[in-house]
Biotite code that builds the C-alpha atoms (Angstrom):
import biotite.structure as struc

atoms = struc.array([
    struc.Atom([81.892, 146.126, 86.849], chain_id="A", res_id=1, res_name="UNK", atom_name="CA", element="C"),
    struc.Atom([83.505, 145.633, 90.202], chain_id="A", res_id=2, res_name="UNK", atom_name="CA", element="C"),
    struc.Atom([80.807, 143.981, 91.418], chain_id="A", res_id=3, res_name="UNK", atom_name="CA", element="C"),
    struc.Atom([81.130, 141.002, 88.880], chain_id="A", res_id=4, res_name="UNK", atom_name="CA", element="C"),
    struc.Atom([84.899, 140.923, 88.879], chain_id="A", res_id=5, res_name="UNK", atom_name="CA", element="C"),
    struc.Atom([84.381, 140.292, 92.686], chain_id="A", res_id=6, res_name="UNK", atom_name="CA", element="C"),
    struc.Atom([82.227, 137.509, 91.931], chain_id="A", res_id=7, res_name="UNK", atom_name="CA", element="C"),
    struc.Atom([84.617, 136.178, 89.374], chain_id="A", res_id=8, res_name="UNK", atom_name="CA", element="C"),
    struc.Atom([87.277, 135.650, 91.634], chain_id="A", res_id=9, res_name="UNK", atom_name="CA", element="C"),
    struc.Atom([85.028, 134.482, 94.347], chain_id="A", res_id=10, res_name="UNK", atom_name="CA", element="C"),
    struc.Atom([83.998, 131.319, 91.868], chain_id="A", res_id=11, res_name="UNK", atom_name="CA", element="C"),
    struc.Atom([87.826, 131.136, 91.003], chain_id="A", res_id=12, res_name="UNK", atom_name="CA", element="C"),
    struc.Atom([89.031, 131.307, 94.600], chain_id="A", res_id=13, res_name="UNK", atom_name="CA", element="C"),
    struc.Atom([86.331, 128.679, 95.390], chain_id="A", res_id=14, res_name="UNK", atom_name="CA", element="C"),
    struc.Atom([87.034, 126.461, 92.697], chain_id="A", res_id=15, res_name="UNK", atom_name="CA", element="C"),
    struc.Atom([90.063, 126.309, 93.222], chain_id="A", res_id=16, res_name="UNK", atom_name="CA", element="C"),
    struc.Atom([89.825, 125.969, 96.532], chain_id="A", res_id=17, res_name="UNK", atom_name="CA", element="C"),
    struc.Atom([87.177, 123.104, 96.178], chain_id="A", res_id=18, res_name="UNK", atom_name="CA", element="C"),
    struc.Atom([89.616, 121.169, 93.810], chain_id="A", res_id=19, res_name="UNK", atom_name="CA", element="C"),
    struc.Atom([92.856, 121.392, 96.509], chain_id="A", res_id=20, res_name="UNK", atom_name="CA", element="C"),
    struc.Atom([91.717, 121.658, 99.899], chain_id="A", res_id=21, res_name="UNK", atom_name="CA", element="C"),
    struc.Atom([88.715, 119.924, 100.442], chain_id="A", res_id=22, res_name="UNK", atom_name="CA", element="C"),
    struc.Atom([90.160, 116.454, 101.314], chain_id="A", res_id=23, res_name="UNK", atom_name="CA", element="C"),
    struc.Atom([86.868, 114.663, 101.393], chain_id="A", res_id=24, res_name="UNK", atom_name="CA", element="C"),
    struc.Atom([87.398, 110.900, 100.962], chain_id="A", res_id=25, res_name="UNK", atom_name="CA", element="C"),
    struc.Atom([85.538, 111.569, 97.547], chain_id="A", res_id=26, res_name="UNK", atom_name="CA", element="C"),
    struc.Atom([86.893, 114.858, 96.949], chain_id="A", res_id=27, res_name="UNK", atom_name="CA", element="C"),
    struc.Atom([90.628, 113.107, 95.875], chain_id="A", res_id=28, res_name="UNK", atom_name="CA", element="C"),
    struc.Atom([92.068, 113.226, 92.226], chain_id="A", res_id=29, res_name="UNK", atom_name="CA", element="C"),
    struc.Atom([90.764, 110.468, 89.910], chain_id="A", res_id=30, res_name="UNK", atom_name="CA", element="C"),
    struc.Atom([93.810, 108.610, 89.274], chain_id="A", res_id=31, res_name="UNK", atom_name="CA", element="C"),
    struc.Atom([94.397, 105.367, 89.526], chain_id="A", res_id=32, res_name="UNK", atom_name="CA", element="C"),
    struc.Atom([93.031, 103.394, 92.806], chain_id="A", res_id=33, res_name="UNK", atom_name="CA", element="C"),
    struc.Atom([90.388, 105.872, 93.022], chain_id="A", res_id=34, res_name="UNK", atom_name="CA", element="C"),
    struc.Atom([86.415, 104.287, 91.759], chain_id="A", res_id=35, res_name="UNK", atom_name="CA", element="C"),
    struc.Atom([84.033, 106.719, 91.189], chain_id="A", res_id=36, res_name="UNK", atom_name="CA", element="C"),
    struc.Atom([80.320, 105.400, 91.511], chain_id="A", res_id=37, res_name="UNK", atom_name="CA", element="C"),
    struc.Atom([78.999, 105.344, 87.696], chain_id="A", res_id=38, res_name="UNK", atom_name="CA", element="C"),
    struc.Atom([75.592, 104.460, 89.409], chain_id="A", res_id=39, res_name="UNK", atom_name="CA", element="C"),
    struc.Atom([74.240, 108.101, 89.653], chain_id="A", res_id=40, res_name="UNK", atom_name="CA", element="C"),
    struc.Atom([71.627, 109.749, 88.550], chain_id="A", res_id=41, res_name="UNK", atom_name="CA", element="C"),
    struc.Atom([70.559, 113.112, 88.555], chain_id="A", res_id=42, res_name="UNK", atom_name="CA", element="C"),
    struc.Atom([67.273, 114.844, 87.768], chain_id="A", res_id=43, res_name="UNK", atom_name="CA", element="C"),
    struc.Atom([67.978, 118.433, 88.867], chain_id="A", res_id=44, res_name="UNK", atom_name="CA", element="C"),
    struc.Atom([66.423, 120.775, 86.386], chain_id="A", res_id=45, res_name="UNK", atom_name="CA", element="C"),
    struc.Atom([66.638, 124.215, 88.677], chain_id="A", res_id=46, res_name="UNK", atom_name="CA", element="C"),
    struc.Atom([66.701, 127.109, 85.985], chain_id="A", res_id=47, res_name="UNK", atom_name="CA", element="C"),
    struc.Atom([68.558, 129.214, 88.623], chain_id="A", res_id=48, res_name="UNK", atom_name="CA", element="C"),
    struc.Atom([71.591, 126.293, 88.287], chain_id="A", res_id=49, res_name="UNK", atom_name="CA", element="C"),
    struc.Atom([74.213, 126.367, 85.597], chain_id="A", res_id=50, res_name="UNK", atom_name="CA", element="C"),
    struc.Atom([76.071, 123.327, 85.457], chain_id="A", res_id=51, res_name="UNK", atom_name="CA", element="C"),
    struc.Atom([79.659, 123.638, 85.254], chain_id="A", res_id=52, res_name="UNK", atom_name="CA", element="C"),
    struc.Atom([82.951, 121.563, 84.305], chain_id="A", res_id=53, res_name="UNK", atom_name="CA", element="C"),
    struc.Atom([84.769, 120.071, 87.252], chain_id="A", res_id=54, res_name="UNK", atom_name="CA", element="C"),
    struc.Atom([87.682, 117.730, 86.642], chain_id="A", res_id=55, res_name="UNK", atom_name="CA", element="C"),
    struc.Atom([87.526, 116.090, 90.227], chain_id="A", res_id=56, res_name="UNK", atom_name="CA", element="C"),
    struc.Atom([83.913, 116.190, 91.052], chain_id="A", res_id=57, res_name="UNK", atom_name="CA", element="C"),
    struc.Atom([81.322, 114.101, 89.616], chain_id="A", res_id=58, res_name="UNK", atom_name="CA", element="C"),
    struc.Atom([78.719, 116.981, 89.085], chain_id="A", res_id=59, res_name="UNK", atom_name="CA", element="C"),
    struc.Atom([79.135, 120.787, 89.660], chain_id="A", res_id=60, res_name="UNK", atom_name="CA", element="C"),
    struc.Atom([76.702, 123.475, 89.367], chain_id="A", res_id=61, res_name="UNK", atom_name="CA", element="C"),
    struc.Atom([76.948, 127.431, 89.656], chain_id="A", res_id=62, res_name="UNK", atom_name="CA", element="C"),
    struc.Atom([74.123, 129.468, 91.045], chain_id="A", res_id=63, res_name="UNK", atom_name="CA", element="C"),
    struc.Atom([73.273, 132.309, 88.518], chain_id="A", res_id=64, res_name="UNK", atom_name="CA", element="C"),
    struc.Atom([71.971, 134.956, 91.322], chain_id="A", res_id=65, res_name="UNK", atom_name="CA", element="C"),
    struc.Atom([74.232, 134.533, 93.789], chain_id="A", res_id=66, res_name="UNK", atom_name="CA", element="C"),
    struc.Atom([77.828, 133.312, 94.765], chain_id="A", res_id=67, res_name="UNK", atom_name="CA", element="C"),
    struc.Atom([77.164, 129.689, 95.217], chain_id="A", res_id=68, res_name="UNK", atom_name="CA", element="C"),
    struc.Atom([78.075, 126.263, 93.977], chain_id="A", res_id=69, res_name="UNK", atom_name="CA", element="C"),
    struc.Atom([76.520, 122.501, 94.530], chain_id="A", res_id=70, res_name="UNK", atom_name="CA", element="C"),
    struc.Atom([78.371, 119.851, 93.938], chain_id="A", res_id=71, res_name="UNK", atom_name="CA", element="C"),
    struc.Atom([78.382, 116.178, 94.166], chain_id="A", res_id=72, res_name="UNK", atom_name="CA", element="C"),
    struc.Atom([81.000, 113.342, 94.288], chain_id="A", res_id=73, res_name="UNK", atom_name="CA", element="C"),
    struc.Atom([80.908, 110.014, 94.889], chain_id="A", res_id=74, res_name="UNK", atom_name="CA", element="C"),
    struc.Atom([84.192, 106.934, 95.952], chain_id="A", res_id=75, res_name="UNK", atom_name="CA", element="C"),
    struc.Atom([83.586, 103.495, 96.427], chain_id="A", res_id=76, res_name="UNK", atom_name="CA", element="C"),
    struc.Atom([85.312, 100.569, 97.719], chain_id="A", res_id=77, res_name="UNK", atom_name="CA", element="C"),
    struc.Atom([87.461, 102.546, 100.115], chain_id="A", res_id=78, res_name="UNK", atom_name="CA", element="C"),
    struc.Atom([86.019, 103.825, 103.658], chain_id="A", res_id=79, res_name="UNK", atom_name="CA", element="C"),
    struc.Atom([84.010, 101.294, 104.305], chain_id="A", res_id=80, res_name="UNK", atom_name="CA", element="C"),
    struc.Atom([84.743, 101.132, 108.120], chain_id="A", res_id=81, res_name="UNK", atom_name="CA", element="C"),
    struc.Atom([84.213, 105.295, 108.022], chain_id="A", res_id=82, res_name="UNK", atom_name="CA", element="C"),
    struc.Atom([81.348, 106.678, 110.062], chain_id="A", res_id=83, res_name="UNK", atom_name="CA", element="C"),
    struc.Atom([79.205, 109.222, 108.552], chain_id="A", res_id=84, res_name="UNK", atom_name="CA", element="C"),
    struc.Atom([80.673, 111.986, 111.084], chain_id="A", res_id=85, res_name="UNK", atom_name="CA", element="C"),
    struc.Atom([84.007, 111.014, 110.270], chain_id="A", res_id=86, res_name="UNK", atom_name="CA", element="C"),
    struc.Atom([83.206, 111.459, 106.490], chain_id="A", res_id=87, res_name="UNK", atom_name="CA", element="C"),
    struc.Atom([81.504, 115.050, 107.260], chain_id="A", res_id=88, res_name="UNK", atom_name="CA", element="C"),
    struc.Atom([84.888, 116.038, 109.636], chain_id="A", res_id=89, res_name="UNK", atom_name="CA", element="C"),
    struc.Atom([87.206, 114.992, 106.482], chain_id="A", res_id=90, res_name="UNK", atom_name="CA", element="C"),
    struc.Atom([84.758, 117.981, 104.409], chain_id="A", res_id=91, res_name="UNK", atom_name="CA", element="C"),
    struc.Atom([85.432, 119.990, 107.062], chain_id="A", res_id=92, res_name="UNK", atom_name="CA", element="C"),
    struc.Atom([89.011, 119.369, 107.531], chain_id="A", res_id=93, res_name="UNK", atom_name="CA", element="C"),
    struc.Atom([89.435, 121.559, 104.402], chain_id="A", res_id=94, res_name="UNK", atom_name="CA", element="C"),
    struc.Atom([87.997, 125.034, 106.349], chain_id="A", res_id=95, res_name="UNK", atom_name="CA", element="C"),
    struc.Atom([89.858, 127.046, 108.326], chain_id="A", res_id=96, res_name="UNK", atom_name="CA", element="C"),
    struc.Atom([88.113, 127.756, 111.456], chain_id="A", res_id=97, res_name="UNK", atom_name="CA", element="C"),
    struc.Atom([85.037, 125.001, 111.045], chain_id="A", res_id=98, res_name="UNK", atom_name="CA", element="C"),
    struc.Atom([82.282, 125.621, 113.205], chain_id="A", res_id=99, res_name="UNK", atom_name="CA", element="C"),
    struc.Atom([79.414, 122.842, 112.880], chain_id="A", res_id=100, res_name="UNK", atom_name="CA", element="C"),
    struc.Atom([76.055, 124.739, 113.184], chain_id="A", res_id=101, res_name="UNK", atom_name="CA", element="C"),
    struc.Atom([73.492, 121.919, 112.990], chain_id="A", res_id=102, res_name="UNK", atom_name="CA", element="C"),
    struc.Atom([73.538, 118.197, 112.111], chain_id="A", res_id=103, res_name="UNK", atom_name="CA", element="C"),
    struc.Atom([70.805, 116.345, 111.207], chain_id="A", res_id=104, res_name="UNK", atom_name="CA", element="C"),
    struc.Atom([70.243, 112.049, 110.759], chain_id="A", res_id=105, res_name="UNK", atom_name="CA", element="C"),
    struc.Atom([68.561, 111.543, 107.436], chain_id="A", res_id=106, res_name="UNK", atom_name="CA", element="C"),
    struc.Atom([67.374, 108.619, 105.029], chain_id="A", res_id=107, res_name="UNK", atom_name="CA", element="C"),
    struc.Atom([68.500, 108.877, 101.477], chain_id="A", res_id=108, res_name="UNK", atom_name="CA", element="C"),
    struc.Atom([68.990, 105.825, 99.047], chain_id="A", res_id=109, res_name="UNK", atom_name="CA", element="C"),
    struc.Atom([67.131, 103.800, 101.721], chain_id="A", res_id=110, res_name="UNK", atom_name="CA", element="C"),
    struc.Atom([70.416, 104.549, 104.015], chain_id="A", res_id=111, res_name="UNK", atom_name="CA", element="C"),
    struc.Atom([71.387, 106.639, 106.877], chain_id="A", res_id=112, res_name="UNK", atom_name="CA", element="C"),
    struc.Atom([72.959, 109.900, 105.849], chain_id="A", res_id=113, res_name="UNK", atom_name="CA", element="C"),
    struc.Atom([74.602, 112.823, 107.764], chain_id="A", res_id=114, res_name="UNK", atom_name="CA", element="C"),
    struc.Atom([73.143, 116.680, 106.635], chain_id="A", res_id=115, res_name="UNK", atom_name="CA", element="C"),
    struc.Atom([75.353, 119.272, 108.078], chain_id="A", res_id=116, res_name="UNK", atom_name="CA", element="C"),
    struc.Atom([75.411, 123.288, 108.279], chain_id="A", res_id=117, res_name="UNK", atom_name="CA", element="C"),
    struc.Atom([78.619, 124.755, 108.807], chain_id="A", res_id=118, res_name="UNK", atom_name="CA", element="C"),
    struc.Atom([80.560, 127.532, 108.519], chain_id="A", res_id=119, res_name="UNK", atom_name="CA", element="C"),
    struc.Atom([84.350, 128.439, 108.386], chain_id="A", res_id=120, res_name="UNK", atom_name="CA", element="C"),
    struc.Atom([86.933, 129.965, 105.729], chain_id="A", res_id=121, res_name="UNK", atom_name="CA", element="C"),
    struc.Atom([88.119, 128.738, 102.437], chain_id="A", res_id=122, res_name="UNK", atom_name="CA", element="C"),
    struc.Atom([91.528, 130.137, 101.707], chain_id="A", res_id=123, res_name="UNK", atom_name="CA", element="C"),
    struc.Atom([90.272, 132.775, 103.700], chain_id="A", res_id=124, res_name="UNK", atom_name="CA", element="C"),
    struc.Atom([87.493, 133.475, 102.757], chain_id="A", res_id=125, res_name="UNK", atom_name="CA", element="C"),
    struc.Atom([84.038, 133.087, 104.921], chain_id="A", res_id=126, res_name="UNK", atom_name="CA", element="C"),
    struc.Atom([81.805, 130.485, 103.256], chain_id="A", res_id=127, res_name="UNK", atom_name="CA", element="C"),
    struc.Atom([78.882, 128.636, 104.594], chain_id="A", res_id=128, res_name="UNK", atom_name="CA", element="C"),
    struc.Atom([78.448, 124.898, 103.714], chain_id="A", res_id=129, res_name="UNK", atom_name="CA", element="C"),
    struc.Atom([75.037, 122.644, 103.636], chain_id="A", res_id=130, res_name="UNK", atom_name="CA", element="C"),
    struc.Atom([76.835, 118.991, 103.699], chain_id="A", res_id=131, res_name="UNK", atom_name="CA", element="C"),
    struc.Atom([74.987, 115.630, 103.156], chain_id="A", res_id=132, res_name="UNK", atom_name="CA", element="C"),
    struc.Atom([76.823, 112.340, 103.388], chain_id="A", res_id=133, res_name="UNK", atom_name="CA", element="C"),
    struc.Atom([75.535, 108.709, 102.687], chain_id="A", res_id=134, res_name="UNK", atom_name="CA", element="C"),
    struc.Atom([77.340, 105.136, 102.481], chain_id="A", res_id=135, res_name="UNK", atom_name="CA", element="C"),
    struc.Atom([75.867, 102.693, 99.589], chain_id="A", res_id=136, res_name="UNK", atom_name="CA", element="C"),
    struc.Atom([77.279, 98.985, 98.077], chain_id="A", res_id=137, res_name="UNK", atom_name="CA", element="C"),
    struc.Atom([80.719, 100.644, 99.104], chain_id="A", res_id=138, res_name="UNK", atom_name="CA", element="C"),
    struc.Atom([80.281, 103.879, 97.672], chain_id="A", res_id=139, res_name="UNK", atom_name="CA", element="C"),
    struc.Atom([80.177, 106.964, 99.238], chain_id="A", res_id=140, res_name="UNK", atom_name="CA", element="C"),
    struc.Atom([78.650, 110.067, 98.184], chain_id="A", res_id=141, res_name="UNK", atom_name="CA", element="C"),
    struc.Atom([78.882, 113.738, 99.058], chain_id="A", res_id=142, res_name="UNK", atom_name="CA", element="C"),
    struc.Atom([76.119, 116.675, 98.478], chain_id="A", res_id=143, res_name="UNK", atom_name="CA", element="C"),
    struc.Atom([77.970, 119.978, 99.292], chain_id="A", res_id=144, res_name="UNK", atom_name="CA", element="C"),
    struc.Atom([76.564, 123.449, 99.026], chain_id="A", res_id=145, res_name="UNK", atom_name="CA", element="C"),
    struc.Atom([79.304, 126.007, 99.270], chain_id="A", res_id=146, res_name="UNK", atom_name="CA", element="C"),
    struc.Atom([77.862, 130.191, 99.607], chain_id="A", res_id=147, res_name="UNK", atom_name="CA", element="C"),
    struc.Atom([79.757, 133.009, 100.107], chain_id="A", res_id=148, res_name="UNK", atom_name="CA", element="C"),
    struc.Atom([76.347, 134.271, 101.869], chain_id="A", res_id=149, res_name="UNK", atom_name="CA", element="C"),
    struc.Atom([76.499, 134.750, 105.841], chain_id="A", res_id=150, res_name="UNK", atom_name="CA", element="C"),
    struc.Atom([73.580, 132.318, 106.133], chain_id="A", res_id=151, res_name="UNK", atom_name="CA", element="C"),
    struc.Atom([72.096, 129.841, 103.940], chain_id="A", res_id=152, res_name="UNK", atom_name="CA", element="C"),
    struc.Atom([68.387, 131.281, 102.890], chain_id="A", res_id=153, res_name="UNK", atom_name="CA", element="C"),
    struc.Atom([65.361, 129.157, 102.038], chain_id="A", res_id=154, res_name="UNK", atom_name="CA", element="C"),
    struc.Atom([65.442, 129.563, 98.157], chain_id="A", res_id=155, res_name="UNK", atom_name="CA", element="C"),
    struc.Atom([69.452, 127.630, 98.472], chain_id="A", res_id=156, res_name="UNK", atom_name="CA", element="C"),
    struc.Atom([68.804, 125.047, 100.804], chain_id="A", res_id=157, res_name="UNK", atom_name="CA", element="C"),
    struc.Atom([65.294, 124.214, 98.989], chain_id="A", res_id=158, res_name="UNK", atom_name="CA", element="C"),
    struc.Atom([67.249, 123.733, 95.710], chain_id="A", res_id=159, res_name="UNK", atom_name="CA", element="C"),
    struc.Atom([70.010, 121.929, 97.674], chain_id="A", res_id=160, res_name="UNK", atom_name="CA", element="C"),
    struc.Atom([67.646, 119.917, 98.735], chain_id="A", res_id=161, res_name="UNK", atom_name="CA", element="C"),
    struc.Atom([66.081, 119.160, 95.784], chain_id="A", res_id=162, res_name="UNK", atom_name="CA", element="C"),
    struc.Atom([69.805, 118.442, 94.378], chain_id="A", res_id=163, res_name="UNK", atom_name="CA", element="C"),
    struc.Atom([70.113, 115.595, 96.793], chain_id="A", res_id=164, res_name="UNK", atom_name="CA", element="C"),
    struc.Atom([66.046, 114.230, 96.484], chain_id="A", res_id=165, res_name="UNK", atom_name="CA", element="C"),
    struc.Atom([66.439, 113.973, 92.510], chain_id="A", res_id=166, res_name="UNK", atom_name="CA", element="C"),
    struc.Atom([69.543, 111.978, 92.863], chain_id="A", res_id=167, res_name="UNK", atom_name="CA", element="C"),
    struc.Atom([69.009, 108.592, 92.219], chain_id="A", res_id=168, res_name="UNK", atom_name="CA", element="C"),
    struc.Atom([71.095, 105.269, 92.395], chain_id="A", res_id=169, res_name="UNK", atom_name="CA", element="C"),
    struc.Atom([70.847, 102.839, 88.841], chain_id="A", res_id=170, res_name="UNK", atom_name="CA", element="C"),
    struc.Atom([71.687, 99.384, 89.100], chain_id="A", res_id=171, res_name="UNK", atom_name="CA", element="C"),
    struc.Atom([75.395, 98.343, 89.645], chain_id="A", res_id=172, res_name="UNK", atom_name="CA", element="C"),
])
């Protein structure tokens, strides 16, 4: 019983946490002045991946096993001029105590993107963060895993990465 209520408040600190101080450029309230891409599609079908409600990001999902979310968010026409490292830093701006582990140059969407491992607190709380950023027709879109877990094991960043392969651009 303590276990879970642990967990609880974990997803509830981390929510919250996701929703206030995570100043991504896409992680910003959608009010007005703020386009959100309506050009994504997903094709995650992970039965270890509940998806969940999020009022700021464009797709959320909880991990059933462990404490864990994914979630993905797009912005377009602002940032254009924004380097892919800048974009990641802005993630990161939202930890306490950052530390970049590993960053990686990738192709997704037939663009450059950014992956990043990092680590740092959220509100206090030591979390460890796969990031992926990419740039398309003046949109920008973030992949974020956020774990509670010290590192980020094989069975999480396979279905991380299988979050951002099944994600797929339609036609503007």
């Amino acid at each position: 019983m303590k276990t879970r209520l642990l967990w609880s408040n974990f997803f509830l600190l981390l929510s919250v946490s996701l929703v206030l101080f995570l100043p991504s450029c896409s992680f910003v309230s959608n009010t007005n002045g703020v386009v959100k891409s309506k050009t994504i599609e997903l094709n995650f079908r992970n039965s270890n991946w509940s998806k969940i409600d999020s009022d700021r990001a464009d797709y959320a999902f909880k991990h059933d096993l462990s404490p864990s979310i994914l979630v993905i968010n797009s912005l377009c026409q602002k940032y254009d001029k924004t380097s892919l490292v800048q974009l990641t830093d802005n993630i990161l701006a939202g930890l306490e105590m950052p530390k970049v582990l590993k960053q990686q140059n990738m192709r997704l969407f037939e663009r450059a993107s950014l992956r990043t491992d990092a680590t740092g607190k959220l509100d206090g709380v030591k979390a460890h963060m796969l990031i992926q950023v990419v740039k398309k027709d003046r949109c920008i879109y973030d992949f974020v895993l956020i774990t509670k877990a010290k590192t980020i094991d094989k069975s999480l960043s396979d279905s991380f990465s299988e979050l951002v392969n099944t994600s797929r651009l339609g036609a503007r």
